[in-house]
TIMI-2910 file (N, C-alpha, C, CB; in pm, 1 decimal, decimal comma, always signed):
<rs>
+----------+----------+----------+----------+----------+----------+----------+----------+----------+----------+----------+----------+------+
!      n_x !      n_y !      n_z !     ca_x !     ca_y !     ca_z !      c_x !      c_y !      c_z !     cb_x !     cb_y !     cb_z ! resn !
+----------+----------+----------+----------+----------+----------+----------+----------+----------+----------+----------+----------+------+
! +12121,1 ! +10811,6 ! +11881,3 ! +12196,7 ! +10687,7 ! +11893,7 ! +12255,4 ! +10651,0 ! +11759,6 ! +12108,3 ! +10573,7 ! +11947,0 !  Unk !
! +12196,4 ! +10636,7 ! +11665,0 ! +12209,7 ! +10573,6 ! +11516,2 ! +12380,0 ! +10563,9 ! +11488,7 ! +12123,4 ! +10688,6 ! +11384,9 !  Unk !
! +12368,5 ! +10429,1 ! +11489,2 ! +12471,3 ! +10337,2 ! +11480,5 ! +12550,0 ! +10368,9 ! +11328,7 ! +12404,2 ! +10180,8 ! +11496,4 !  Unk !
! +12479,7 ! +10436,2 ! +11204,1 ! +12584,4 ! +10379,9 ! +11117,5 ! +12495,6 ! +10297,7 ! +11032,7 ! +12705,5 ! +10295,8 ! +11193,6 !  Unk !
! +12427,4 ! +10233,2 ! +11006,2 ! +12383,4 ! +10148,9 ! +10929,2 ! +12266,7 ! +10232,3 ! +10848,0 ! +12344,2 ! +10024,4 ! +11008,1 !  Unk !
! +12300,4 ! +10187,6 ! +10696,7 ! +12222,5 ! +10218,7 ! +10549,3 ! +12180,0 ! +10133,2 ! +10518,4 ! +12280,4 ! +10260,1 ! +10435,8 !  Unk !
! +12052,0 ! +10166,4 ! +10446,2 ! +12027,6 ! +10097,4 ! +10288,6 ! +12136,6 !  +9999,5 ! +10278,6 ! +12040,6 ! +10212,6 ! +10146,9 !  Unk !
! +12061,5 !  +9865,8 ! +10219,7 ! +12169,8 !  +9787,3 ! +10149,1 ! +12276,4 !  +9715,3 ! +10216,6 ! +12234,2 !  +9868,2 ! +10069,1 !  Unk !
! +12263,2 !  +9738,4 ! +10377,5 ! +12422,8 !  +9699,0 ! +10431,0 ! +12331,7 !  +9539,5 ! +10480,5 ! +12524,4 !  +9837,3 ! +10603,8 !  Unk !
! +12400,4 !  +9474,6 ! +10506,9 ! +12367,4 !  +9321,6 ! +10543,4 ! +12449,7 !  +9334,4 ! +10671,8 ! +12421,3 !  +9185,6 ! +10423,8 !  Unk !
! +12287,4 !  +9283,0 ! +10752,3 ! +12319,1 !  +9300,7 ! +10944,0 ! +12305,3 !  +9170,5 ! +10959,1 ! +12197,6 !  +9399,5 ! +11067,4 !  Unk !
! +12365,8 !  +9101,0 ! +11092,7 ! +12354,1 !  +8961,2 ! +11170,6 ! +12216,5 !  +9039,3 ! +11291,6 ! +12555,9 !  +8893,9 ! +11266,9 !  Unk !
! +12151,7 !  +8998,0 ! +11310,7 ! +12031,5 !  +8985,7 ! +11428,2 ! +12092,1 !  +8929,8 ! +11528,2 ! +11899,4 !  +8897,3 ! +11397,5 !  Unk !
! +12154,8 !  +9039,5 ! +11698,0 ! +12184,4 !  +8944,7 ! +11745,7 ! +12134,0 !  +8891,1 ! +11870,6 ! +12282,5 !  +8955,4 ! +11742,4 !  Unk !
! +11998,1 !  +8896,1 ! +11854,2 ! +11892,1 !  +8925,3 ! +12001,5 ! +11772,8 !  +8917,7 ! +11940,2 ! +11900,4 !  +9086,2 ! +12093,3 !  Unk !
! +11656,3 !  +8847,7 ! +12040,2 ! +11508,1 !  +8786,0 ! +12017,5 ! +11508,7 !  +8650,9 ! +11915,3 ! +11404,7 !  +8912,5 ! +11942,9 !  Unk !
! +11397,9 !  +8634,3 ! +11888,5 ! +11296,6 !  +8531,8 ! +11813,2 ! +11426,1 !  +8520,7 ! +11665,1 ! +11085,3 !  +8623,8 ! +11766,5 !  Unk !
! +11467,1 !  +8603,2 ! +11571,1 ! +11537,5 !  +8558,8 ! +11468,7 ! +11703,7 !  +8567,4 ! +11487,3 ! +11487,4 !  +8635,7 ! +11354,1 !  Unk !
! +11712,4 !  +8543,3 ! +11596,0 ! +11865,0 !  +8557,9 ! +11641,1 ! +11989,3 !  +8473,5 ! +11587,6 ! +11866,9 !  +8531,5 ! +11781,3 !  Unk !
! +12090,6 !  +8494,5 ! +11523,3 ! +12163,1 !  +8442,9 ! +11427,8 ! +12148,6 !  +8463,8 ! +11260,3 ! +12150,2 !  +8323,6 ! +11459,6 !  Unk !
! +12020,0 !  +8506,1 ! +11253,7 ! +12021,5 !  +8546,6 ! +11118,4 ! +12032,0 !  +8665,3 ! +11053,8 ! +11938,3 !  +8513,3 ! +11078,0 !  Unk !
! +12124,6 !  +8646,6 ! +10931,1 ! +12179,6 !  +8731,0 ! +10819,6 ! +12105,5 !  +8803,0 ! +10760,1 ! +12233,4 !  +8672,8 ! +10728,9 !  Unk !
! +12058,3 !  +9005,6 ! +10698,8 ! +11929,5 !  +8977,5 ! +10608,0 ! +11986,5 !  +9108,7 ! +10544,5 ! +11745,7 !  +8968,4 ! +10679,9 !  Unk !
! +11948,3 !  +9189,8 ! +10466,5 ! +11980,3 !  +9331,2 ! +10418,4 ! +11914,7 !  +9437,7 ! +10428,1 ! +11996,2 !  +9337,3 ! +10312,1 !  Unk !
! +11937,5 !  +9529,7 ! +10448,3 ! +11853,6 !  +9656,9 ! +10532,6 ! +11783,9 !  +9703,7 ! +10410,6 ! +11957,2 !  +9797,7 ! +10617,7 !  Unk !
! +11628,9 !  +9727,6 ! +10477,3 ! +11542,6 !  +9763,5 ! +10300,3 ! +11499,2 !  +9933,2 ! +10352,7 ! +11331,0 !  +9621,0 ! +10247,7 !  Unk !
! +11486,4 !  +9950,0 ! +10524,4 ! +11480,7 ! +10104,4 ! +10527,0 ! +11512,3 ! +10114,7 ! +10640,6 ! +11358,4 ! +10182,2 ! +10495,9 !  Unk !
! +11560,1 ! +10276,0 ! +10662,3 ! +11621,6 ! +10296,8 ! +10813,7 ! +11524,0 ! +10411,1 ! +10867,5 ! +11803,6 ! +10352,3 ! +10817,9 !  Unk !
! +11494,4 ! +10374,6 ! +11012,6 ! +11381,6 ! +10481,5 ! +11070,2 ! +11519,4 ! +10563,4 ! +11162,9 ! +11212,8 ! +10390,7 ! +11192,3 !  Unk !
! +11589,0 ! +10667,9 ! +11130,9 ! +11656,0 ! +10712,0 ! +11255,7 ! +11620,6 ! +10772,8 ! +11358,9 ! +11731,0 ! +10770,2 ! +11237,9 !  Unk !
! +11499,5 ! +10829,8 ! +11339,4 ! +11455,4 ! +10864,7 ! +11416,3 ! +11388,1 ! +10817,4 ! +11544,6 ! +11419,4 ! +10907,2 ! +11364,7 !  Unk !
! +11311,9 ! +10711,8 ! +11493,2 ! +11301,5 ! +10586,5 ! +11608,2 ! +11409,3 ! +10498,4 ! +11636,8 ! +11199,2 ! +10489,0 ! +11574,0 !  Unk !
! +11527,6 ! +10475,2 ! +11605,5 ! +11653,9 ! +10393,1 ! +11546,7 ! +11591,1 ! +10257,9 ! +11530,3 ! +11798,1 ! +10386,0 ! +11651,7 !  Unk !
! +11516,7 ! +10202,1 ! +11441,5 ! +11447,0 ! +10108,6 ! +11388,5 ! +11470,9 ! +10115,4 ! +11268,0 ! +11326,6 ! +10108,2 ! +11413,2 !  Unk !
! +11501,9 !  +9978,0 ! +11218,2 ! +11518,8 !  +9927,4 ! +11047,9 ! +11435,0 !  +9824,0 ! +11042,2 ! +11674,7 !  +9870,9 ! +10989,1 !  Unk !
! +11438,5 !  +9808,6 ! +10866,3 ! +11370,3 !  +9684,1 ! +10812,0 ! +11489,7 !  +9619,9 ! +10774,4 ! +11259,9 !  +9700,9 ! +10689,3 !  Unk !
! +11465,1 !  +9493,4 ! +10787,3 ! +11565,4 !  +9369,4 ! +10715,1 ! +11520,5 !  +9273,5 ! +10651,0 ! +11640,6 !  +9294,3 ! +10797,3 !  Unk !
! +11548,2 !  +9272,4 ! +10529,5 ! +11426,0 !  +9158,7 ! +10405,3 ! +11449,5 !  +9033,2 ! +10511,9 ! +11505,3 !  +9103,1 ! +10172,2 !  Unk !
! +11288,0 !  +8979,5 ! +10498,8 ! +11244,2 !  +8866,5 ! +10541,0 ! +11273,6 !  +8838,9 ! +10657,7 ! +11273,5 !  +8780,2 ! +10475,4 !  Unk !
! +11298,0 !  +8906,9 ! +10768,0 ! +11326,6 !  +8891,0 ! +10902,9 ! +11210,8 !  +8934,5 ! +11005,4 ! +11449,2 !  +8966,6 ! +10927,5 !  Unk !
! +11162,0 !  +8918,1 ! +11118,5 ! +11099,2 !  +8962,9 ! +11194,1 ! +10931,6 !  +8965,5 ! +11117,5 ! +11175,2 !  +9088,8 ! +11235,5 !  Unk !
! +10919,9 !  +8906,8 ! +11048,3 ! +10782,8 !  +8870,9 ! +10938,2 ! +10671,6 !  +8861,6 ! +11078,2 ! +10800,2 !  +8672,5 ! +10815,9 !  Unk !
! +10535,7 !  +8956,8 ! +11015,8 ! +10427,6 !  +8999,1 ! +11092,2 ! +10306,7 !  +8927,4 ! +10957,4 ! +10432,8 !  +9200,6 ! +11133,4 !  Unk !
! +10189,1 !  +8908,4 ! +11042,3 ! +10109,6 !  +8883,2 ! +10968,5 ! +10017,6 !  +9004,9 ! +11008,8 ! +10067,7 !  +8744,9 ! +10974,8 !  Unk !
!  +9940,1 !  +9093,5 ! +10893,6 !  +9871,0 !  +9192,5 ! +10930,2 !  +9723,4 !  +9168,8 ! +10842,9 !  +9956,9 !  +9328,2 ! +10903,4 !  Unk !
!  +9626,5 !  +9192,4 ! +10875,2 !  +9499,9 !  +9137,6 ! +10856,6 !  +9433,7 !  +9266,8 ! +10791,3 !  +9428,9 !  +9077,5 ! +10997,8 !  Unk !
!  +9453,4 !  +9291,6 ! +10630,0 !  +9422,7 !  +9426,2 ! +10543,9 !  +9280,0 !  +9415,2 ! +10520,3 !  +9506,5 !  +9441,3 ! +10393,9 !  Unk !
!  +9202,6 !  +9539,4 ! +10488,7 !  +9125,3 !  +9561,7 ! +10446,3 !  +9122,8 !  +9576,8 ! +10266,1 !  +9102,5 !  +9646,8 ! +10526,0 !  Unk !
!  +9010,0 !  +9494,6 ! +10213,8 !  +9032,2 !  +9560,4 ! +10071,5 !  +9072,6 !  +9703,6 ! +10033,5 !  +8918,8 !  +9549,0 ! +10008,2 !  Unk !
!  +9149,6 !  +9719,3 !  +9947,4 !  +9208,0 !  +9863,8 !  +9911,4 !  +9225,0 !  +9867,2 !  +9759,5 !  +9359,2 !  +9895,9 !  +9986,3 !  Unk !
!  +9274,0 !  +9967,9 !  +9701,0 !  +9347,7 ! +10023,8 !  +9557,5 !  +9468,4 !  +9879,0 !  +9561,5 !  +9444,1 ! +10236,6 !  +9575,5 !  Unk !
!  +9605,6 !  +9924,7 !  +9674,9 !  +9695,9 !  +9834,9 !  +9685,5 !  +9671,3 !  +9711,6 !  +9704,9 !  +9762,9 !  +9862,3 !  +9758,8 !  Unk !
!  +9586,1 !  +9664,7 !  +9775,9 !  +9554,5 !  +9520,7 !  +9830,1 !  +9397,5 !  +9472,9 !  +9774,8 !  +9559,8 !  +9524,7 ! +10013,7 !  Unk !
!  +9372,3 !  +9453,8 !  +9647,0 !  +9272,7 !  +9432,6 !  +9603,5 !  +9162,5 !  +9325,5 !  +9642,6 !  +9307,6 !  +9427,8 !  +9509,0 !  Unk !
!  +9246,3 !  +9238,7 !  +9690,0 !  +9157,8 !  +9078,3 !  +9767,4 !  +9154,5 !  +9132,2 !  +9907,2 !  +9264,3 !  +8887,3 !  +9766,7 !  Unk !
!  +9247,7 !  +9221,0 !  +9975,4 !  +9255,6 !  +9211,9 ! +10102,4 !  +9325,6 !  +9054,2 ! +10212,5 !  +9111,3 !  +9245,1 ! +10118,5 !  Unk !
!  +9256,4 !  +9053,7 ! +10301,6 !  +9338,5 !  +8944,3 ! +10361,2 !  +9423,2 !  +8939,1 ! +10487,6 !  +9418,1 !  +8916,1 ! +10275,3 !  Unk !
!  +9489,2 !  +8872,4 ! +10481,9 !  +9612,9 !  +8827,5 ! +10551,1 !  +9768,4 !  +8860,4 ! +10495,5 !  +9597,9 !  +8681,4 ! +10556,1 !  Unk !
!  +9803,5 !  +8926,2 ! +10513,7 !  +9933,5 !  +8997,4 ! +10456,5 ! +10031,7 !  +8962,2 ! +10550,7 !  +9926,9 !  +9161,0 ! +10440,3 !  Unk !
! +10154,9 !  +8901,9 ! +10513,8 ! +10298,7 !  +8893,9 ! +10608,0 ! +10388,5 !  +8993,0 ! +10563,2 ! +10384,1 !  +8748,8 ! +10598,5 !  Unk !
! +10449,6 !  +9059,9 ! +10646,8 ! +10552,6 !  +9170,8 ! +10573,8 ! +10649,9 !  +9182,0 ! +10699,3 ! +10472,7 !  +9344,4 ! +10520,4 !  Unk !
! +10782,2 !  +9257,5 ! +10697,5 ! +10869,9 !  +9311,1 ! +10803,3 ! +10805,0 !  +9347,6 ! +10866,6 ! +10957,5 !  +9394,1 ! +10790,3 !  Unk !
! +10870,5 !  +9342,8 ! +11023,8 ! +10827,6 !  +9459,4 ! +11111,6 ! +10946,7 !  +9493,3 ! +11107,4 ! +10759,0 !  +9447,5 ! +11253,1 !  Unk !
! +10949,2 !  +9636,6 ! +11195,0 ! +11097,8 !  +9749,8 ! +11253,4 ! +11175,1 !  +9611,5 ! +11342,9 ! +11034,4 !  +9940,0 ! +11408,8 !  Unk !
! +11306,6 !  +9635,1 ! +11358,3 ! +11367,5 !  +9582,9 ! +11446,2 ! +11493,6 !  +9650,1 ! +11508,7 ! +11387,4 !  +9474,5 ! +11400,3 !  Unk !
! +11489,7 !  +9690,4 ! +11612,1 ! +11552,1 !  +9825,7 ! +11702,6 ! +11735,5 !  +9800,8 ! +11654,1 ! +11513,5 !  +9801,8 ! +11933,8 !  Unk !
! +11795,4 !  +9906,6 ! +11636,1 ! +11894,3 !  +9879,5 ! +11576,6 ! +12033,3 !  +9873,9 ! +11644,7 ! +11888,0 !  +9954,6 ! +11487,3 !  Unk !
! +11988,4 !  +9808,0 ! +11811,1 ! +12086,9 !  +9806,3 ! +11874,2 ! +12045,7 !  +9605,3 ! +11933,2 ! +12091,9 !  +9963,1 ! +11993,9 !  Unk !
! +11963,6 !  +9579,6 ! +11835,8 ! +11959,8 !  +9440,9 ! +11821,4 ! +12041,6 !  +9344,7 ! +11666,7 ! +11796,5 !  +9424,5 ! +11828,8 !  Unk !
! +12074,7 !  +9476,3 ! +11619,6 ! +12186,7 !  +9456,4 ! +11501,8 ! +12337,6 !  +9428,9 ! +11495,7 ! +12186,8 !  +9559,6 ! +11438,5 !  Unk !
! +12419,4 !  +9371,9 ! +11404,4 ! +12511,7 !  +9415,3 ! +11379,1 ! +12592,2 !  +9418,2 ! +11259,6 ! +12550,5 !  +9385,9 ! +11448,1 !  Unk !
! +12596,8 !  +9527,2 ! +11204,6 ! +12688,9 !  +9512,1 ! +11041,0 ! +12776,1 !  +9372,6 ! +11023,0 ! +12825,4 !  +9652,5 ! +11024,9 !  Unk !
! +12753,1 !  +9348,7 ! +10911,1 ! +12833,7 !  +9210,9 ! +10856,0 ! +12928,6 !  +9292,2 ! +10803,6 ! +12760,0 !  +9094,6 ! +10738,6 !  Unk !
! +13061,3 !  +9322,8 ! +10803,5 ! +13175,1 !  +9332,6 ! +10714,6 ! +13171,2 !  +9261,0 ! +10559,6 ! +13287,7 !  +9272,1 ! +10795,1 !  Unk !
! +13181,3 !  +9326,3 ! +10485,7 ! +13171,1 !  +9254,6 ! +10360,0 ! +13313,8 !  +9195,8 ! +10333,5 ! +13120,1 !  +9351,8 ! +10239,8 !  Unk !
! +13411,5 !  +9269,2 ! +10377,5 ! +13531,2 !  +9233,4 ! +10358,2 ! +13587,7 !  +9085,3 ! +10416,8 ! +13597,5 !  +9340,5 ! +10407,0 !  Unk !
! +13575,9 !  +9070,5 ! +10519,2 ! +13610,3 !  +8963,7 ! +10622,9 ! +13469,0 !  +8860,9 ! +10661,5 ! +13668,1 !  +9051,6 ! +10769,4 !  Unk !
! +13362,6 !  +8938,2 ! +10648,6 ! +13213,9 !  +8815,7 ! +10640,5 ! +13209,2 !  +8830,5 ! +10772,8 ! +13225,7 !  +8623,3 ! +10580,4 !  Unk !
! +13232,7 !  +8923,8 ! +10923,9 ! +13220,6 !  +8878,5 ! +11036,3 ! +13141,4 !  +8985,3 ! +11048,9 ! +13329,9 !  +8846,1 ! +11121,8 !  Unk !
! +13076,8 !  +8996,5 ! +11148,5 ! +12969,4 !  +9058,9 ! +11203,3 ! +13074,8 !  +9142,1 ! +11331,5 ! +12831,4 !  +8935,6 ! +11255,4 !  Unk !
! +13011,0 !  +9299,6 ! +11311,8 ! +13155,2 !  +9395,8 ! +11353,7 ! +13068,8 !  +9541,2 ! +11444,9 ! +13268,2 !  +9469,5 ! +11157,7 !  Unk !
! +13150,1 !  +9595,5 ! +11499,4 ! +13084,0 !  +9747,9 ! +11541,0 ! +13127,3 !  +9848,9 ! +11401,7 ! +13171,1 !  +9823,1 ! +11717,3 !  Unk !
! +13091,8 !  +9957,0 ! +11360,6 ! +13153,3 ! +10043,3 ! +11287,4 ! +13206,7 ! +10111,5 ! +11344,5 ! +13101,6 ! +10098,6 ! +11217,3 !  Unk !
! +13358,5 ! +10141,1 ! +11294,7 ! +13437,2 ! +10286,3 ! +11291,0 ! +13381,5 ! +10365,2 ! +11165,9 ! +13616,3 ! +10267,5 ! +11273,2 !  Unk !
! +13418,3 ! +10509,9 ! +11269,5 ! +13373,8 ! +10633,1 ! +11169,7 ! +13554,7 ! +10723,3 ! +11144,7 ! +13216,2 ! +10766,1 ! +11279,8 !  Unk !
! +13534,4 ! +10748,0 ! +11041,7 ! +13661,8 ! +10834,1 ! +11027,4 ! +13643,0 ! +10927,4 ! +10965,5 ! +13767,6 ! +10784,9 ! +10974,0 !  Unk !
! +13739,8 ! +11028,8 ! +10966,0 ! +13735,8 ! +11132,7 ! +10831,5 ! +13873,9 ! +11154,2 ! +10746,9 ! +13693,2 ! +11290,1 ! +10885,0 !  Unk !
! +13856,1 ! +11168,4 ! +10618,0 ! +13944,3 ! +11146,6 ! +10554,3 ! +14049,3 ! +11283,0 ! +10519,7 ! +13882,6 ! +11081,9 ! +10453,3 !  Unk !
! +14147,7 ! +11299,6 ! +10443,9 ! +14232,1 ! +11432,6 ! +10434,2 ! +14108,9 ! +11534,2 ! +10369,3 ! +14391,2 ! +11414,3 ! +10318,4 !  Unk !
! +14060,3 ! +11464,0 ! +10294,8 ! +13998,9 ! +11571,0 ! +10212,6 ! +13838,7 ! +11622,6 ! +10308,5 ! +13966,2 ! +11492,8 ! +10032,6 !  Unk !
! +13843,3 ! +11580,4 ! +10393,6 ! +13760,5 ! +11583,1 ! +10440,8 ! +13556,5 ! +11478,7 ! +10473,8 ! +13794,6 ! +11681,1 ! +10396,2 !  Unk !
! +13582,7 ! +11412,5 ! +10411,4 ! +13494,2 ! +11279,5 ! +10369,7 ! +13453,7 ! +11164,7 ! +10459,1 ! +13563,0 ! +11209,9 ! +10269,8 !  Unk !
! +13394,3 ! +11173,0 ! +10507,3 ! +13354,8 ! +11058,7 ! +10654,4 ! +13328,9 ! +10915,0 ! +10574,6 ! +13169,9 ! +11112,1 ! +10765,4 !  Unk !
! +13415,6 ! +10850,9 ! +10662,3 ! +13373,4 ! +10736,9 ! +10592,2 ! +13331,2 ! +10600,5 ! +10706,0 ! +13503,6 ! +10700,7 ! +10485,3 !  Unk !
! +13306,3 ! +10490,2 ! +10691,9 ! +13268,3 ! +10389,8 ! +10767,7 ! +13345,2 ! +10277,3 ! +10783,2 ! +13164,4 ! +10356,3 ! +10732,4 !  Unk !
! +13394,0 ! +10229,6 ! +10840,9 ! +13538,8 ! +10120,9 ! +10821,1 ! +13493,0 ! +10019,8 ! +10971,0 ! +13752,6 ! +10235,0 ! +10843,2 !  Unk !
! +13516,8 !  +9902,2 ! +10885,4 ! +13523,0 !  +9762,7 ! +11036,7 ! +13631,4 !  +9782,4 ! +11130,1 ! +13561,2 !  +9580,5 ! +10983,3 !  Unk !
! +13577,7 !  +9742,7 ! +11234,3 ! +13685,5 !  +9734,6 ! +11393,8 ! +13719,8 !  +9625,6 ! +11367,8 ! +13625,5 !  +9740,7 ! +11565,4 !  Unk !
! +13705,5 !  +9489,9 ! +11315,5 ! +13785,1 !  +9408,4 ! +11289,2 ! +13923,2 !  +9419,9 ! +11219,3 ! +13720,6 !  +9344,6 ! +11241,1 !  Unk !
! +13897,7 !  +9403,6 ! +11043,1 ! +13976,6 !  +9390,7 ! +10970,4 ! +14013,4 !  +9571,0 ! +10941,1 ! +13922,9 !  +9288,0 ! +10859,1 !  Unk !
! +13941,5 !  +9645,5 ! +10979,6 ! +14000,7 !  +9797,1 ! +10959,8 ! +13951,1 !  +9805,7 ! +10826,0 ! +14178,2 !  +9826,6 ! +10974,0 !  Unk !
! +13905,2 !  +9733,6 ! +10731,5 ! +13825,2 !  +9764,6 ! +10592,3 ! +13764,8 !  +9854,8 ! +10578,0 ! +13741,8 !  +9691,0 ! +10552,1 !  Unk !
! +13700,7 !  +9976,2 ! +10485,0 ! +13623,2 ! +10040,0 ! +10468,1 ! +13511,0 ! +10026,0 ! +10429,5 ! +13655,6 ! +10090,3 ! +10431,3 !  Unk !
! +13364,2 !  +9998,5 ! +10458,1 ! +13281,5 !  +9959,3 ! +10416,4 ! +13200,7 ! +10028,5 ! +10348,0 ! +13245,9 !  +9912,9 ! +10481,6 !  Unk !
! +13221,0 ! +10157,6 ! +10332,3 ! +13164,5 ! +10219,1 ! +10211,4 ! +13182,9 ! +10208,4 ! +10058,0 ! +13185,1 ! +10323,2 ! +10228,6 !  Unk !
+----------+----------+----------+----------+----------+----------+----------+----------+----------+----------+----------+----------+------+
</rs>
């Protein structure tokens, strides 16, 4: 399925519990087509003392959020868009908005 979306791109959520909100992609699972998006979809997970987690506790962090509950923000125009894929003369794929036709790479 995998839509297109990297590292770094800033998605609108547009479905469930954080719906309407803006966040930036911190990792992409393609294989499951699941991403992280800073501070969105926040889980509380109940750690055991560790090396990493020295007190242990109560930990809040991302969960995955399926990536056909996404949609790229255009940086160009600020609207929330599908991606076009193209390829260029030289041969070079690139990623461009169905809105404004911008390239978002």
């Amino acid at each position: 399925m995998g839509l297109g979306l990297k590292k770094n791109d800033t998605v609108l959520i547009i479905t469930g519990d954080e719906k309407g909100k803006k966040g930036r992609v911190l990792d992409v699972d393609p294989d499951k087509n699941r991403l992280l998006v800073e501070r969105l979809n926040m889980i509380k997970k109940h750690m055991k003392p560790s090396k990493k987690y020295s007190q242990g506790g109560i930990i809040e962090k991302e969960a995955p959020v399926h990536m056909s509950n996404v949609m790229l923000v255009c940086p160009k125009c600020s609207k929330p868009t599908r991606i076009g894929n193209s390829v260029l003369e030289n041969g070079k794929k690139i990623r461009s908005c169905r809105k404004c036709g911008e390239v978002v790479d």
